[in-house]
Each structure stands twice: as structure tokens, then as C-alpha cells.
N, CA, C and O atoms as CSV, one atom per row, in Angstrom:
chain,resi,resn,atom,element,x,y,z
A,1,UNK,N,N,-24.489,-22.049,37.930
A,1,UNK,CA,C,-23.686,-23.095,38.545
A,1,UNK,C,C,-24.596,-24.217,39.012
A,1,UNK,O,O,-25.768,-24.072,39.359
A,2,UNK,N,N,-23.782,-25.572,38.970
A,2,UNK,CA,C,-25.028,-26.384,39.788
A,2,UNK,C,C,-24.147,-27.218,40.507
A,2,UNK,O,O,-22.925,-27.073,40.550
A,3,UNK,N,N,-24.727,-27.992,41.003
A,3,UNK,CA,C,-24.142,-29.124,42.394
A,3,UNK,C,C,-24.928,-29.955,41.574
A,3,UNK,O,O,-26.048,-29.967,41.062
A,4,UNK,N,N,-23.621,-30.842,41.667
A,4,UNK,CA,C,-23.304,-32.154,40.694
A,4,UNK,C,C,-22.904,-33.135,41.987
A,4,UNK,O,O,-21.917,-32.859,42.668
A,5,UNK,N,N,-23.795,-34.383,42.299
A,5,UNK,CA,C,-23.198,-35.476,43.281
A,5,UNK,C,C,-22.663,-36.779,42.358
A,5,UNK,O,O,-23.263,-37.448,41.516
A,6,UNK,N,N,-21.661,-36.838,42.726
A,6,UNK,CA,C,-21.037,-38.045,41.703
A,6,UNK,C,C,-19.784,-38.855,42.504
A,6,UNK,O,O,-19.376,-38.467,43.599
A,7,UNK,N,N,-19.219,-40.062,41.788
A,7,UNK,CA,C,-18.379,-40.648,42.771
A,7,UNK,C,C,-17.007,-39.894,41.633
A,7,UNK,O,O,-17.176,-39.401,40.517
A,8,UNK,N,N,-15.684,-40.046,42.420
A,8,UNK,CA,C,-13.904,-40.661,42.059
A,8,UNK,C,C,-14.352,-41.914,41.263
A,8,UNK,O,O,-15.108,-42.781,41.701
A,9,UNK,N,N,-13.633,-41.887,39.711
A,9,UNK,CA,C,-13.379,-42.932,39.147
A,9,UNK,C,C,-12.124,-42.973,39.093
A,9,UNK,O,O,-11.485,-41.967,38.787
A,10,UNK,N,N,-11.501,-44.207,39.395
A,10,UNK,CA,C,-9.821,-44.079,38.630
A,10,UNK,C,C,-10.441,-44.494,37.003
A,10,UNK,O,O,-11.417,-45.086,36.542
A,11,UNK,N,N,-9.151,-43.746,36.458
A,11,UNK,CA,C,-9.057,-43.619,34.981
A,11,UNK,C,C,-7.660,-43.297,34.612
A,11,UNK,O,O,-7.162,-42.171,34.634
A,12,UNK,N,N,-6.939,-44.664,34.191
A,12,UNK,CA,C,-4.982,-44.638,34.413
A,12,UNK,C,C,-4.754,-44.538,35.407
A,12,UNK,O,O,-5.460,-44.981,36.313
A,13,UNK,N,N,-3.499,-43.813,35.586
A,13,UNK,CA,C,-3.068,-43.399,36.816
A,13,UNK,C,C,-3.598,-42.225,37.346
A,13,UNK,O,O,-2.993,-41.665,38.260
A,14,UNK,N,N,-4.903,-41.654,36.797
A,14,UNK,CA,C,-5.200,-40.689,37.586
A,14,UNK,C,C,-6.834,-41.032,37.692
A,14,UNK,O,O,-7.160,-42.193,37.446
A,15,UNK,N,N,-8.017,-39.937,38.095
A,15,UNK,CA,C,-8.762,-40.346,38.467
A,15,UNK,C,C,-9.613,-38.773,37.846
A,15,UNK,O,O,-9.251,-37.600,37.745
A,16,UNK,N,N,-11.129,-39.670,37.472
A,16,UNK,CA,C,-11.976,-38.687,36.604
A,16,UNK,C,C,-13.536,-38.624,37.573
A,16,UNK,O,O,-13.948,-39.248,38.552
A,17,UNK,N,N,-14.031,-37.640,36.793
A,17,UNK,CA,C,-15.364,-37.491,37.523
A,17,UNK,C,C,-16.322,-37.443,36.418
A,17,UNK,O,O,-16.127,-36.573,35.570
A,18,UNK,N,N,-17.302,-38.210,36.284
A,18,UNK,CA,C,-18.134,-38.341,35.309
A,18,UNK,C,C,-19.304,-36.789,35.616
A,18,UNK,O,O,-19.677,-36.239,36.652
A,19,UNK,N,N,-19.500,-36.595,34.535
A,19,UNK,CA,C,-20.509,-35.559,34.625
A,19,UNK,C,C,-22.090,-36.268,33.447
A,19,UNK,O,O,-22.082,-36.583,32.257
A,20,UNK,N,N,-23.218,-36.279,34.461
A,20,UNK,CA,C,-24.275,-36.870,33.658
A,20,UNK,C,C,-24.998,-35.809,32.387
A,20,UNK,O,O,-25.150,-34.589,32.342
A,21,UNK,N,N,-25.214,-36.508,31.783
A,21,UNK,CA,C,-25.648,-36.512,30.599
A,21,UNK,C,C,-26.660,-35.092,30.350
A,21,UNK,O,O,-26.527,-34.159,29.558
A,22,UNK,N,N,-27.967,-35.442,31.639
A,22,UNK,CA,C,-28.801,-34.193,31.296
A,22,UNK,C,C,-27.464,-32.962,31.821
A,22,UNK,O,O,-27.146,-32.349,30.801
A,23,UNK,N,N,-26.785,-32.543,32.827
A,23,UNK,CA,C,-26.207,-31.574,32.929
A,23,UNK,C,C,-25.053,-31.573,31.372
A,23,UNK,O,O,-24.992,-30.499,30.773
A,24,UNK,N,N,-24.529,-32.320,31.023
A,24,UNK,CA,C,-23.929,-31.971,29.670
A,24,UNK,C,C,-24.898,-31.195,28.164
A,24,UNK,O,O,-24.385,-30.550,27.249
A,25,UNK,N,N,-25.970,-31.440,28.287
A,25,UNK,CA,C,-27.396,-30.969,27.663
A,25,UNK,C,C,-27.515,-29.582,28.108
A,25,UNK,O,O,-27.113,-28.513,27.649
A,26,UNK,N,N,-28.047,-29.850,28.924
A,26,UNK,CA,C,-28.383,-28.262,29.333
A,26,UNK,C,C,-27.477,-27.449,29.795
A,26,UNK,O,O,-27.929,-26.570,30.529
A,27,UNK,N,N,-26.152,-27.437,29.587
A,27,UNK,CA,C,-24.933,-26.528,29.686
A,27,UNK,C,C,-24.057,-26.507,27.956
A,27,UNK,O,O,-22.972,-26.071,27.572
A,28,UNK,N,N,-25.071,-27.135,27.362
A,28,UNK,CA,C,-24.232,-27.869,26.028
A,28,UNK,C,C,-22.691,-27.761,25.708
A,28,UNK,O,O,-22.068,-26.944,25.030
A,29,UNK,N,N,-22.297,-28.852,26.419
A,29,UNK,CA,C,-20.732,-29.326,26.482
A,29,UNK,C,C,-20.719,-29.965,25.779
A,29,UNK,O,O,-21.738,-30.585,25.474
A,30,UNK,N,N,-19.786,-30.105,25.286
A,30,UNK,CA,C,-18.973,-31.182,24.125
A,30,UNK,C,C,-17.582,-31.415,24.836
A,30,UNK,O,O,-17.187,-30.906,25.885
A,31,UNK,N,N,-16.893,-32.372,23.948
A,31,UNK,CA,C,-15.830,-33.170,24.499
A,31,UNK,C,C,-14.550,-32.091,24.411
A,31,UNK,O,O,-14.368,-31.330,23.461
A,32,UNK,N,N,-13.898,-32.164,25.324
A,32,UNK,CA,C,-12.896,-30.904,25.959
A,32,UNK,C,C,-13.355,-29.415,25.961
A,32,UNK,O,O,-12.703,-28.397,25.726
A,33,UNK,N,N,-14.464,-29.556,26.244
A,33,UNK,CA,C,-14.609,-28.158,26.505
A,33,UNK,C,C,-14.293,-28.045,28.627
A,33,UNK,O,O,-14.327,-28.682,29.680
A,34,UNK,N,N,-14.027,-26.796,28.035
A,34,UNK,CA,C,-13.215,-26.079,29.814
A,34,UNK,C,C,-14.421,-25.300,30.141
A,34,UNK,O,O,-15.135,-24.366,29.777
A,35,UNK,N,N,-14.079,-27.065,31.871
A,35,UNK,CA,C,-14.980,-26.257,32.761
A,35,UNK,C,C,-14.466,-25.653,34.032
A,35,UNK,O,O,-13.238,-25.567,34.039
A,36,UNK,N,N,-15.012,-25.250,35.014
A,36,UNK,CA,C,-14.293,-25.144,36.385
A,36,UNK,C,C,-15.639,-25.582,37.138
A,36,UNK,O,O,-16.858,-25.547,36.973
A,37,UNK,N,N,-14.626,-26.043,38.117
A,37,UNK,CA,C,-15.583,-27.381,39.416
A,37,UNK,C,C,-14.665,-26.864,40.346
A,37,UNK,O,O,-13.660,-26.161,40.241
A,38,UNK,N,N,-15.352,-27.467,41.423
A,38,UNK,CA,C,-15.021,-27.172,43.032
A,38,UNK,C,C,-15.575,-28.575,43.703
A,38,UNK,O,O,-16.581,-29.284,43.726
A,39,UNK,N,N,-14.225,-28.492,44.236
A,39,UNK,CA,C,-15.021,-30.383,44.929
A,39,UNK,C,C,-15.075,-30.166,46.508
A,39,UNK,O,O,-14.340,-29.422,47.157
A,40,UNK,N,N,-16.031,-30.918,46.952
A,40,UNK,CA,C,-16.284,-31.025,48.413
A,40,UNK,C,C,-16.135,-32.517,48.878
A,40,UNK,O,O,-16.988,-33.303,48.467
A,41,UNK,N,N,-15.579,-32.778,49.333
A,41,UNK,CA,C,-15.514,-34.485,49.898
A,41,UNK,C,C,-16.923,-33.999,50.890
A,41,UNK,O,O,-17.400,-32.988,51.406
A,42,UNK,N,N,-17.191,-35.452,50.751
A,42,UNK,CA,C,-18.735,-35.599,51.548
A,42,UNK,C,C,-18.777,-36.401,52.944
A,42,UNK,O,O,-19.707,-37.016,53.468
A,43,UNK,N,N,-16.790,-36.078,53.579
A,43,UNK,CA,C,-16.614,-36.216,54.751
A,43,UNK,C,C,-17.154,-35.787,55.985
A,43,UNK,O,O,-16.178,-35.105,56.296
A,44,UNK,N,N,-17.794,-35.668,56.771
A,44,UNK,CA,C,-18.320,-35.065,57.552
A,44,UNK,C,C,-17.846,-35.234,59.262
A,44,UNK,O,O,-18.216,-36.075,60.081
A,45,UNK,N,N,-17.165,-34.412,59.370
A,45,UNK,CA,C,-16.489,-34.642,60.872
A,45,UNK,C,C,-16.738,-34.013,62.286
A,45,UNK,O,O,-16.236,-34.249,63.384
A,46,UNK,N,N,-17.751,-33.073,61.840
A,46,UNK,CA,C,-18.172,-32.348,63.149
A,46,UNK,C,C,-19.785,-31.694,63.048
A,46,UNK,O,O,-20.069,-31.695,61.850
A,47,UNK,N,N,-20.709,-31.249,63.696
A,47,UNK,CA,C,-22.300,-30.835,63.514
A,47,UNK,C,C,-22.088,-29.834,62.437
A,47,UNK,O,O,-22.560,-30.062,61.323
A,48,UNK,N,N,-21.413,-28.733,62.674
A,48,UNK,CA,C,-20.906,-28.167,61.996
A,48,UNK,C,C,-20.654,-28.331,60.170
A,48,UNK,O,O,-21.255,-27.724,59.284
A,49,UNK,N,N,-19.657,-29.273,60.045
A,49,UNK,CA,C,-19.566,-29.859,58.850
A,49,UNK,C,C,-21.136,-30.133,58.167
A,49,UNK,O,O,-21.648,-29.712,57.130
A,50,UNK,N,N,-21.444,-30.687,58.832
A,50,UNK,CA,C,-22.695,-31.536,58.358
A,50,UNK,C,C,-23.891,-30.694,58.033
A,50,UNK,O,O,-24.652,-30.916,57.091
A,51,UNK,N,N,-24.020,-29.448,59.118
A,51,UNK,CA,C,-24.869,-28.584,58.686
A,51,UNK,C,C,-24.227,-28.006,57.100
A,51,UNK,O,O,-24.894,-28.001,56.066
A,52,UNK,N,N,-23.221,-27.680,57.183
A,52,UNK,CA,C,-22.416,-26.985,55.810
A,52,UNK,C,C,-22.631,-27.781,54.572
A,52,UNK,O,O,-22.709,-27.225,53.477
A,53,UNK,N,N,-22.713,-28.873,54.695
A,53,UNK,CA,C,-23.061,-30.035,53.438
A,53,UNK,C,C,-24.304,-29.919,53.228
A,53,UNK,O,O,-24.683,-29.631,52.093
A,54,UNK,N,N,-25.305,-30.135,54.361
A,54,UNK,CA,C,-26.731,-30.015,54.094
A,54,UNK,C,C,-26.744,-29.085,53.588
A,54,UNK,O,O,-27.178,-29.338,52.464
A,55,UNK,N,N,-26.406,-27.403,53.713
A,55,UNK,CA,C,-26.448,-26.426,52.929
A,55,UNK,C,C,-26.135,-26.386,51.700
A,55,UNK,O,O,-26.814,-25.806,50.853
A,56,UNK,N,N,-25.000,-27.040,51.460
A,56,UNK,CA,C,-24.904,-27.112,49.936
A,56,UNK,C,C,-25.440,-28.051,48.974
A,56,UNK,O,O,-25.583,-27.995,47.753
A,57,UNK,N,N,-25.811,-29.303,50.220
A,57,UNK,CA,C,-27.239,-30.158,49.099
A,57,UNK,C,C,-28.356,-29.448,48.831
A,57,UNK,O,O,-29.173,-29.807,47.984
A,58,UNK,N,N,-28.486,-28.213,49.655
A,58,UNK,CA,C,-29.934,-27.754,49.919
A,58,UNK,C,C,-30.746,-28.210,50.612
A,58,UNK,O,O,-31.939,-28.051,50.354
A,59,UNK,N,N,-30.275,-28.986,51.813
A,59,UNK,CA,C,-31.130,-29.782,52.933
A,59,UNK,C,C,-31.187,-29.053,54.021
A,59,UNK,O,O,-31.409,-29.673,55.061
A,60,UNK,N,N,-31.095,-28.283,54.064
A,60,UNK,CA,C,-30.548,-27.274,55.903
A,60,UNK,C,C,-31.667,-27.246,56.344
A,60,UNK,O,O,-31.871,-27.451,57.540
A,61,UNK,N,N,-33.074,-26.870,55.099
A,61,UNK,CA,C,-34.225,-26.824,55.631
A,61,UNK,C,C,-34.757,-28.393,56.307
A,61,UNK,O,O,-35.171,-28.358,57.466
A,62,UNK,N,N,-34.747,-29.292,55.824
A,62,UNK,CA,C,-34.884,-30.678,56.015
A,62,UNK,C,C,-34.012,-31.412,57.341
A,62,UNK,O,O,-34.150,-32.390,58.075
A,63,UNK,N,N,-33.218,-30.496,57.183
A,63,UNK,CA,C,-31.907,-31.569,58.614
A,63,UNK,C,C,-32.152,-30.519,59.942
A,63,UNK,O,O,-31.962,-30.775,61.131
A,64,UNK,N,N,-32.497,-29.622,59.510
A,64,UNK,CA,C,-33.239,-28.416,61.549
A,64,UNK,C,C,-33.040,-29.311,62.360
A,64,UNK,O,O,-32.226,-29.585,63.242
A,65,UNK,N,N,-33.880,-29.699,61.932
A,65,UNK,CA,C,-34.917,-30.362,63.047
A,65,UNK,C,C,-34.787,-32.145,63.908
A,65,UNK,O,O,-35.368,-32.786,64.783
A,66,UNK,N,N,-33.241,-32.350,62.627
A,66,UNK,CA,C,-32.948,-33.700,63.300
A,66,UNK,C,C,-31.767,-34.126,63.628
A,66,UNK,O,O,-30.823,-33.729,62.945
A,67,UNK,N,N,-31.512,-35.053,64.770
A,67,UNK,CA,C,-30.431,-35.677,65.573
A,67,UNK,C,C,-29.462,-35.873,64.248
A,67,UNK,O,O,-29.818,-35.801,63.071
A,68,UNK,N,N,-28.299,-36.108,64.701
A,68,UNK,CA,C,-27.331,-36.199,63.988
A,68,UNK,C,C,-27.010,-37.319,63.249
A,68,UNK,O,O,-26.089,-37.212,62.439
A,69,UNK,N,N,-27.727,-38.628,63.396
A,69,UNK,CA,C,-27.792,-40.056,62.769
A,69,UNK,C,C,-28.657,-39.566,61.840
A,69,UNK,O,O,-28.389,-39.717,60.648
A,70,UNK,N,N,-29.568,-39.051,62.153
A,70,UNK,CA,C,-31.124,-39.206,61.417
A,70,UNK,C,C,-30.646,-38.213,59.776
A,70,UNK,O,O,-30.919,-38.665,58.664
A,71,UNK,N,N,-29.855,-36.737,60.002
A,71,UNK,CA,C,-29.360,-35.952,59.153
A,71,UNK,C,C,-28.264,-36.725,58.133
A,71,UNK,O,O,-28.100,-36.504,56.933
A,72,UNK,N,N,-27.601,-37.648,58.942
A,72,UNK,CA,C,-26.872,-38.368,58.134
A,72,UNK,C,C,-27.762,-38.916,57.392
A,72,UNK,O,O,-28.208,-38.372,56.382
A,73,UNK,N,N,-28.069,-39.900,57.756
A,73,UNK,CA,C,-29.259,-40.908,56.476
A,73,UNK,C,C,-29.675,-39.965,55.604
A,73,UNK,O,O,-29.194,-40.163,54.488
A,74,UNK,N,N,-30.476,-38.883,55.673
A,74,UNK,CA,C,-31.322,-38.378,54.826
A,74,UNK,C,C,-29.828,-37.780,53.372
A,74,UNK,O,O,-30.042,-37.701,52.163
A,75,UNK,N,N,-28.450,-37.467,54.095
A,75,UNK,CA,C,-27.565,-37.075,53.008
A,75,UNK,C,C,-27.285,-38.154,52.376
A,75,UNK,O,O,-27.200,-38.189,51.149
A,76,UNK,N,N,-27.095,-39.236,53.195
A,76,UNK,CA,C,-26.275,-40.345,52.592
A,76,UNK,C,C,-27.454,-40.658,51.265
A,76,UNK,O,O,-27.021,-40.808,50.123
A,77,UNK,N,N,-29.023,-40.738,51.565
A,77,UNK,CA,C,-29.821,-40.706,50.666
A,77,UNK,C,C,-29.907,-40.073,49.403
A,77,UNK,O,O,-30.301,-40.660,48.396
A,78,UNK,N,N,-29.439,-38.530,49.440
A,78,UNK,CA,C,-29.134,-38.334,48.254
A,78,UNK,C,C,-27.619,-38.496,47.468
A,78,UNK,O,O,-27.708,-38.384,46.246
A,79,UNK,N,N,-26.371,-38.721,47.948
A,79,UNK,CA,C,-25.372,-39.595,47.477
A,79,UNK,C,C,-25.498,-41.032,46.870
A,79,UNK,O,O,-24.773,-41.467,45.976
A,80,UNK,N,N,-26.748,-41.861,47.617
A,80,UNK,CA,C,-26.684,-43.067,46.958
A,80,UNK,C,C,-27.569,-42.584,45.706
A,80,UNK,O,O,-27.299,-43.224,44.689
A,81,UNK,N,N,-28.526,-41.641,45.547
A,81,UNK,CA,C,-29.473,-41.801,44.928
A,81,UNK,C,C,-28.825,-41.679,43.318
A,81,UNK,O,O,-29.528,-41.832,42.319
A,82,UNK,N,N,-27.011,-41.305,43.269
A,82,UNK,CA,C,-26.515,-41.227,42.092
A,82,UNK,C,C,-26.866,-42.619,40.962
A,82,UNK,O,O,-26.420,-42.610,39.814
């Protein structure tokens, strides 16, 4: 399994999620092949939350140790880094 950070595209009336290229490679997908995903909005509403996200970026080790502005930046860092 991997953790994929990506934005909501609308696409028609509904809305798609691009999946990049090297993960289509190294899972070798082709066009309609069935996958299953699990989405997390990257809302964050309580210390709590935020520790739980860092965990699933794999930052928990990285965010210990910091105030709650400072943990933000470092996530928001890897969201922009799409």
C-alpha cells in the first residue's frame, strides 16, 4: 500500500484524483484497472488530529517535539510539495 498526497480535481460533474505516474509504474496500472483507496481530508481540527496525520505522513517522529503552528508548516510542506 502507499500514501499518495494529491489534490480533488473536478472532472464533469464529478470529481477525480490524479494518481502520479511513478506510482502507476511501479504498481503497473493501466487504464481502468480496479483499485481501492482510502481518503483522509487533510483537515485538522484538534492536537489529536494532527498527531494522526503526522502518523500517516510518517512525521510523528519529526512533529514530537513541536508547538502546534510549527507541526502545521512542516505538513502543510509536504502537501504543497505535490
Amino acid at each position: 500500500m502507499e500514501l499518495i498526497h494529491g489534490k480533488l480535481k473536478k472532472w464533469g460533474n464529478s470529481f477525480g484524483l490524479v494518481v502520479p505516474v511513478e506510482v502507476v509504474n511501479k504498481n503497473n496500472l493501466k487504464e481502468n484497472s480496479d483499485v481501492v483507496y482510502s481518503l483522509q481530508s487533510s483537515k485538522v481540527s484538534t492536537g489529536k488530529d494532527l498527531m494522526n496525520l503526522g502518523k500517516n505522513l510518517g512525521l510523528d517522529k519529526k512533529l514530537k517535539n513541536l508547538d502546534t503552528q510549527e507541526a502545521l508548516r512542516k505538513i502543510d510542506e509536504v502537501f504543497s510539495s505535490d
